[in-house]
C-alpha positions in Angstrom: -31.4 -176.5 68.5 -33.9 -179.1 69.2 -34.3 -182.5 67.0 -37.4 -184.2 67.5 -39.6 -186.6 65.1 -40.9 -190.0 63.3 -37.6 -191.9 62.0 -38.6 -195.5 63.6 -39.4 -197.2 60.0 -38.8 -200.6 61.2 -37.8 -203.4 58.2 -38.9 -202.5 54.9 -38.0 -204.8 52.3 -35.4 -203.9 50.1 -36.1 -202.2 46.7 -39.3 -200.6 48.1 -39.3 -197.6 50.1 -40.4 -195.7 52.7 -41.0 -192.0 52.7 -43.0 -190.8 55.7 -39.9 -190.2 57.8 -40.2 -186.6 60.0 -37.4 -184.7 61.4 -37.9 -181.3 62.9 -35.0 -179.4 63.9 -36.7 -176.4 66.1 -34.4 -173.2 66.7 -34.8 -172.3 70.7 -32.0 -169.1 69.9 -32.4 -165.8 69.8 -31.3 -165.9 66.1 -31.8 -167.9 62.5 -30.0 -171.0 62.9 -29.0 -171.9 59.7 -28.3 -175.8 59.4 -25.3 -176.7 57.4 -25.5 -180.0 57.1 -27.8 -183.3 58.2 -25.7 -186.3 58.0 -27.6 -190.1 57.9 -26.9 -193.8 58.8 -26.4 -195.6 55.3 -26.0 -192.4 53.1 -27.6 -193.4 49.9 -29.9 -195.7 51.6 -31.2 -192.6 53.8 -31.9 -189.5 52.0 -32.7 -185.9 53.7 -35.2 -183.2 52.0 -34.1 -180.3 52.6 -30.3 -181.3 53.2 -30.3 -177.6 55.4 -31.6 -174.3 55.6 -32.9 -171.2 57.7 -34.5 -171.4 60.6 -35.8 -168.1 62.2 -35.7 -167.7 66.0 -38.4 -169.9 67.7 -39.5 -171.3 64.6 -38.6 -174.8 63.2 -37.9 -177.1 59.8 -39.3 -180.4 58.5 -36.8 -182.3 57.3 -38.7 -185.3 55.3 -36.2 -188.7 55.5 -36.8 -191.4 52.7 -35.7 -195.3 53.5 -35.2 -196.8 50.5 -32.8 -200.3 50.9 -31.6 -201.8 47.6 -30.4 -204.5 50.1 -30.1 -206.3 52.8 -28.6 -204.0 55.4 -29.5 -202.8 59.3 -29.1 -198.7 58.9 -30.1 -197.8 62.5 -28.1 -194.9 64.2 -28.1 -191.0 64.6 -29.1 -188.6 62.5 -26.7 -185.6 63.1 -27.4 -182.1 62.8 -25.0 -179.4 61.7 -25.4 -175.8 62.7 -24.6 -172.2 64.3 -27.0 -172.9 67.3 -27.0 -170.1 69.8 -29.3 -172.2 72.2 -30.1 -176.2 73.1 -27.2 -179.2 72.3 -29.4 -181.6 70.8 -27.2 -182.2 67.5 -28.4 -186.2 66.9 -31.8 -188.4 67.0 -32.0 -191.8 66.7 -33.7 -193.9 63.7 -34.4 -197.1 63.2 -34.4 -198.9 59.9 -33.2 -202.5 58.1 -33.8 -203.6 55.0 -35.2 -207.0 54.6 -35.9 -209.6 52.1 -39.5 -209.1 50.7 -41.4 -212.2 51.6 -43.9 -212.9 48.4 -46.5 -214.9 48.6 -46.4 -218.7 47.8 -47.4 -218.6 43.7 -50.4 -221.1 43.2 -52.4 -221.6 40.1 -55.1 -223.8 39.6 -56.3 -224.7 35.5 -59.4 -226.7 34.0 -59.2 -228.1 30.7 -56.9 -225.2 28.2 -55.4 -222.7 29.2 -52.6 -219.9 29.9 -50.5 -218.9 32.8 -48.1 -216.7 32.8 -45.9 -217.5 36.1 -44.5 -214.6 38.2 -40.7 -213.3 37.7 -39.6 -214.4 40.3 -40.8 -218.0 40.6 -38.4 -220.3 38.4 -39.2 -223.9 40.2 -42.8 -225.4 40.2 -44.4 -228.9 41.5 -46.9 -229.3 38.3 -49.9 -231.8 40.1 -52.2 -233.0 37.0 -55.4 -235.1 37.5 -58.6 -236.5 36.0 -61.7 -238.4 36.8 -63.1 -238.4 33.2 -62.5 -241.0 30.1 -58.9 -241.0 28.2 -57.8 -237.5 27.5 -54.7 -236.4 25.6 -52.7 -233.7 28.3 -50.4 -231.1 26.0 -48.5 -228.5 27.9 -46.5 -226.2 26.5 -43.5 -223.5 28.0 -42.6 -220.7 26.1 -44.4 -222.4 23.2 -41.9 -225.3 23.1 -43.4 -228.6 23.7 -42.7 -229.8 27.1 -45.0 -232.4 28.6 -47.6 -235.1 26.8 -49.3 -237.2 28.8 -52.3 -239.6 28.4 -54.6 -239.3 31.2 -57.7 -240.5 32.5 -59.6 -244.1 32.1 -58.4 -245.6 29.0 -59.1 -249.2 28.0 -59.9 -250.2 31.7 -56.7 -248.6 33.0 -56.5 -245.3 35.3 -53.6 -243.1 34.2 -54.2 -240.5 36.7 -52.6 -238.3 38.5 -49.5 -237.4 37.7 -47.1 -234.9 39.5 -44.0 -233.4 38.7 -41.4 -231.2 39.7 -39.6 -228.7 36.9 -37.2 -225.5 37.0 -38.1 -222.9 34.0 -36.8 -219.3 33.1 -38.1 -216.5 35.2 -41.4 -215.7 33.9 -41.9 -218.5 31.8 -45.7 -218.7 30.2 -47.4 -222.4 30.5 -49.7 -223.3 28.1 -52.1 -226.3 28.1 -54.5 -227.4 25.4 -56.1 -231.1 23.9 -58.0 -232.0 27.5 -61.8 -231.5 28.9 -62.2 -232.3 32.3 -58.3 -232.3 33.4 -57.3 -230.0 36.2 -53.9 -228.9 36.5 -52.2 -226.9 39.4 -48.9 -225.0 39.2 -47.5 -224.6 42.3 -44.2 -222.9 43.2 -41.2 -224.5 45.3 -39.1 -223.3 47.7 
């Protein structure tokens, strides 16, 4: 038995997964090996398609291997072969795999005047910037349809009430709505 193949996946981050792992287990006897067993780093984690088989003399087997980490964890080692080889002593090949924590990508969104924004599920803490140029305008925003924030923004008899900033935690996936302002630009942007 000979073990060769593609099982460097590298860091993958956890709850996705990778399935374009290769190992082929090629039979140098004179006789069908028949594998009785393929045992992985992190079983649950690493999963084997077709878990054994026949292999006829000279021929060999594609083993597909799935990665799929539901956390963080390093699951490099061998992959060991079981079988009634005749010929070759290659029983394990190395892989290489860790799960890691997905790095998303800063959440930023930038309003005019009324709107809706619905903020990602897994952003729950958010600097909210709010600005003006324009005359006195009346600034409503809304979370979950719940008042939250009224401001009074802009020029308004000779004074500047602008910009305001402001840092807030809300439930995962909260929606913000604004309305009751032309010309006011608001930006949501998440903090970690």
């Amino acid at each position: 038995m000979r073990l060769s193949g593609n099982l460097a996946f590298g860091d993958v981050p956890v709850n996705t997964a990778r399935s374009d792992g290769l190992l082929m287990i090629a039979n140098e006897g004179n006789s069908t090996l028949t594998v009785t067993s393929i045992i992985t780093p992190c079983p649950g984690t690493v999963s084997v398609m077709p878990n054994g088989g026949s292999v006829p003399a000279g021929g060999s087997l594609a083993i597909a291997v799935r990665f799929a980490p539901t956390s963080v964890v390093n699951c490099s080692g061998d992959i060991t072969v079981a079988g009634d080889q005749t010929a070759g002593s290659t029983t394990s090949i190395s892989m290489t795999a860790a799960g890691s924590v997905a790095i998303l990508p800063l959440f930023v969104y930038r309003g005019l005047d009324a709107g809706t924004v619905t903020m990602p599920s897994y952003v729950t803490r958010v600097r909210i910037d709010i600005s003006t140029s324009g005359s006195c305008q009346n600034f409503v925003m809304r979370v979950n349809g719940g008042s939250f924030l009224e401001l009074i923004l802009g020029t308004c008899a000779g004074a500047v009430r602008s910009p305001f900033s402001g840092t807030y935690t809300f439930p995962a996936g909260a929606e913000l709505t604004t309305a009751g302002s032309t010309g006011v630009e608001w930006i949501v942007t998440e903090v970690r």
